[in-house]
C-alpha positions as CSV (number, residue, x, y, z in Angstrom):
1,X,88.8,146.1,72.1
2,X,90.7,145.6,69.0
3,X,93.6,145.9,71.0
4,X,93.1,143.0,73.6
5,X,92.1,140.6,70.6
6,X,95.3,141.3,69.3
7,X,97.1,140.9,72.3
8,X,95.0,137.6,72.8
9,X,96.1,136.2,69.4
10,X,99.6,137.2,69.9
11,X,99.8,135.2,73.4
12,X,97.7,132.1,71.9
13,X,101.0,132.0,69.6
14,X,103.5,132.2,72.2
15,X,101.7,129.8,74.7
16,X,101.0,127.3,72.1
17,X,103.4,127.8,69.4
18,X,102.5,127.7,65.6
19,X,102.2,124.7,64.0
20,X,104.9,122.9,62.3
21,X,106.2,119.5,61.8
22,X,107.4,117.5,65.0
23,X,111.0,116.8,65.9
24,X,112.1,113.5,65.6
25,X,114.8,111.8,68.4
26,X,116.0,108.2,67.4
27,X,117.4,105.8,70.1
28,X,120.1,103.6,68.3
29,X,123.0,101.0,67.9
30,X,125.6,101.3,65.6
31,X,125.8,97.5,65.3
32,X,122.1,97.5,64.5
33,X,121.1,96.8,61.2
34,X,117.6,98.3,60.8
35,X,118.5,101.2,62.8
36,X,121.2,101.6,59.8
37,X,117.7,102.1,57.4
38,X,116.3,103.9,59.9
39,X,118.9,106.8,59.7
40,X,118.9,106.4,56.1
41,X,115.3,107.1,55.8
42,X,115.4,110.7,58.1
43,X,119.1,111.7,56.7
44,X,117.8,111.2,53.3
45,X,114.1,111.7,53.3
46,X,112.5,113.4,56.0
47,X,114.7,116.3,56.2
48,X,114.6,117.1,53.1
49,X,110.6,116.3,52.9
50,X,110.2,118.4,55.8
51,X,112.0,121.7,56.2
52,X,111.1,122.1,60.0
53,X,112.1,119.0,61.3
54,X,114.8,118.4,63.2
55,X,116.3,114.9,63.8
56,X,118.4,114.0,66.8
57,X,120.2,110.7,66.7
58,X,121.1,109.2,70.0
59,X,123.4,106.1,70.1
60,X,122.6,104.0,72.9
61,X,125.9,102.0,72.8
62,X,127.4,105.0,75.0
63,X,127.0,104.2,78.4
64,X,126.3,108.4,79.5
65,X,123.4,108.0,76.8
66,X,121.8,105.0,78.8
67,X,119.5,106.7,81.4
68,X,117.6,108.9,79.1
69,X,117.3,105.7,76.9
70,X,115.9,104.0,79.8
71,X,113.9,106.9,80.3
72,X,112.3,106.7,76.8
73,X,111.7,103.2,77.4
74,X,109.6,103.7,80.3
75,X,107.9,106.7,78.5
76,X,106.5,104.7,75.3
77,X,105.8,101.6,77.7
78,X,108.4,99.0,76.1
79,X,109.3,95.8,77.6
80,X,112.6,95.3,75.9
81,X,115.5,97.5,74.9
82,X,115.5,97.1,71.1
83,X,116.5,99.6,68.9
84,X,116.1,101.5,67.1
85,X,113.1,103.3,69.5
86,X,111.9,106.3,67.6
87,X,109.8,109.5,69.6
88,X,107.9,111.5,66.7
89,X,106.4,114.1,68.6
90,X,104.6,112.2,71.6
91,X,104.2,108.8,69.4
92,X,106.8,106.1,69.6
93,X,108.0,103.4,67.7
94,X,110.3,100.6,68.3
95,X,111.8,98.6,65.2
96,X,111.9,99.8,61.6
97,X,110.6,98.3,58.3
98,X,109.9,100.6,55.0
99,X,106.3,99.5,55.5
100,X,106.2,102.0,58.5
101,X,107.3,105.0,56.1
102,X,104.1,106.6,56.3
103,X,103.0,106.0,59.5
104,X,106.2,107.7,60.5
105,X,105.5,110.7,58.3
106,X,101.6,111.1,59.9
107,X,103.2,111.2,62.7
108,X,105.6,114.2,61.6
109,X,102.6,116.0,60.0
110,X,100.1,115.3,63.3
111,X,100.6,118.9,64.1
112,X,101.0,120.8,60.7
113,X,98.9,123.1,58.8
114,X,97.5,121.6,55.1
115,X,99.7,124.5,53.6
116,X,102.9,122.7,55.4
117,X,101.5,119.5,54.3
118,X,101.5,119.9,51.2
119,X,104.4,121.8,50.2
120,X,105.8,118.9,52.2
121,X,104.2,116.6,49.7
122,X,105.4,118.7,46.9
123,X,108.8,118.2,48.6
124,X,108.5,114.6,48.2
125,X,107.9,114.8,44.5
126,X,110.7,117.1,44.1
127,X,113.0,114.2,45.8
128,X,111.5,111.3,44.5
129,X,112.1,113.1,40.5
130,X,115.6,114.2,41.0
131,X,117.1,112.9,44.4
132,X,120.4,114.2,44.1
133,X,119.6,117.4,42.4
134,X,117.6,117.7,45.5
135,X,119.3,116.8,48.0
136,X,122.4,119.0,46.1
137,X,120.3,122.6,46.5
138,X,119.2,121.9,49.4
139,X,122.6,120.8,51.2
140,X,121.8,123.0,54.3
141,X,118.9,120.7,55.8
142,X,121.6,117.9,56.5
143,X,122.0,120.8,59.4
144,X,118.6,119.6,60.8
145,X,120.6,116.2,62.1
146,X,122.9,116.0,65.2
147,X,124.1,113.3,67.4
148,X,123.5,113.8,71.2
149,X,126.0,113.4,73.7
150,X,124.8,113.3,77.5
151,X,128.2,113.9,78.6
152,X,128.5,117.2,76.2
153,X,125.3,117.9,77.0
154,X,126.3,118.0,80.9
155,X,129.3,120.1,80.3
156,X,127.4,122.5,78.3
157,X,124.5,122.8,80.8
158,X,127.2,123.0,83.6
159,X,128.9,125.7,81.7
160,X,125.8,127.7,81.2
161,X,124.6,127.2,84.6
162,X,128.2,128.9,85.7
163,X,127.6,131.6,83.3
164,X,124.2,132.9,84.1
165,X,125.0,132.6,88.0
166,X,127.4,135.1,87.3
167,X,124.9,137.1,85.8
168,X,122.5,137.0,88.4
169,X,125.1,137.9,90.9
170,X,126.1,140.7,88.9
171,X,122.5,142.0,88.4
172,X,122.1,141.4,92.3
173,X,124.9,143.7,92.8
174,X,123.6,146.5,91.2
175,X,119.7,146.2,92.2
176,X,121.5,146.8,95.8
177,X,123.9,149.7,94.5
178,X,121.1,151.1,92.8
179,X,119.0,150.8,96.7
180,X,121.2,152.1,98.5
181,X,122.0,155.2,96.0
182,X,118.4,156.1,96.1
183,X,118.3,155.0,100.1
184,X,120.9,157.9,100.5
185,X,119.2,160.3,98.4
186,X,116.3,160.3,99.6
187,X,118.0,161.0,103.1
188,X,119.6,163.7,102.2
189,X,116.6,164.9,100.6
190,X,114.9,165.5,104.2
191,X,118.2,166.9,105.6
């Protein structure tokens, strides 16, 4: 009994994942000026307020970059292509002003326990005392942002696509060795 209560624990964690802050994809201009505070506020903020987070910027001026913008746009119900369009999670925003700086961070926190809270709120004092100190020690979390590509994307999915159909064809091959080996034996075994 213990057993399967284990077992039903450890399969609640892999079907519904542990909580932890929510990644954050921003759909933006370069031209665009609040977009420019928008950036500056995840870059220099939320990834250092929130060690989980990642942050994936996505600039709309590239054409390859425009159907999963669309795509977005149709998701969070907007009318109009303004940027920058944010997707915390499964909330969306569209604009940016400071005075949305904690709705944004609810938004990041929706799914996190109070201990990830508040270390992320200790975080926050941490930053707000000695930003550059900070932001200095803990250098690796710039990591947590990257600029998606759709046509980098599309190679790298094309390439990986190549490389497990040769793995599967390659596995194939010796499931039917490996059949026909113990097809053979077995034959010879009533001989």
């Amino acid at each position: 009994m213990k057993k399967l209560s284990i077992l039903s624990a450890l399969t609640g964690l892999v079907f519904c994942g542990a909580a932890s802050a929510a990644d954050i994809t921003m759909y933006y201009s370069p031209t665009c000026p609040h977009c420019h505070h928008a950036r500056e506020f995840f870059v220099n903020k939320i990834v250092y307020e929130y060690p989980d987070v990642r942050v994936v910027q996505v600039n709309v001026m590239d054409q390859t970059n425009l159907p999963m913008f669309q795509k977005v746009l149709e998701k969070c119900n907007y009318d109009s292509g303004g940027v920058p369009v944010i997707v915390v999670g499964d909330k969306c925003f569209q604009g940016y002003a400071e005075f949305m700086d904690q709705e944004l961070r609810d938004a990041v926190e929706m799914d996190m326990s109070d201990g990830d809270k508040k270390q992320a709120a200790e975080n926050k004092k941490a930053l707000e005392a000695d930003p550059d100190g900070y932001r200095a020690k803990h250098s690796d979390r710039q990591q947590a942002i990257s600029e998606y590509n759709a046509a980098a994307a599309a190679e790298s999915e094309k390439k990986n696509n190549n490389g497990s159909s040769i793995y599967f064809y390659a596995l194939l091959i010796v499931l039917v060795a490996a059949l026909g080996f113990v097809l053979i034996r077995k034959d010879k075994k009533k001989k």
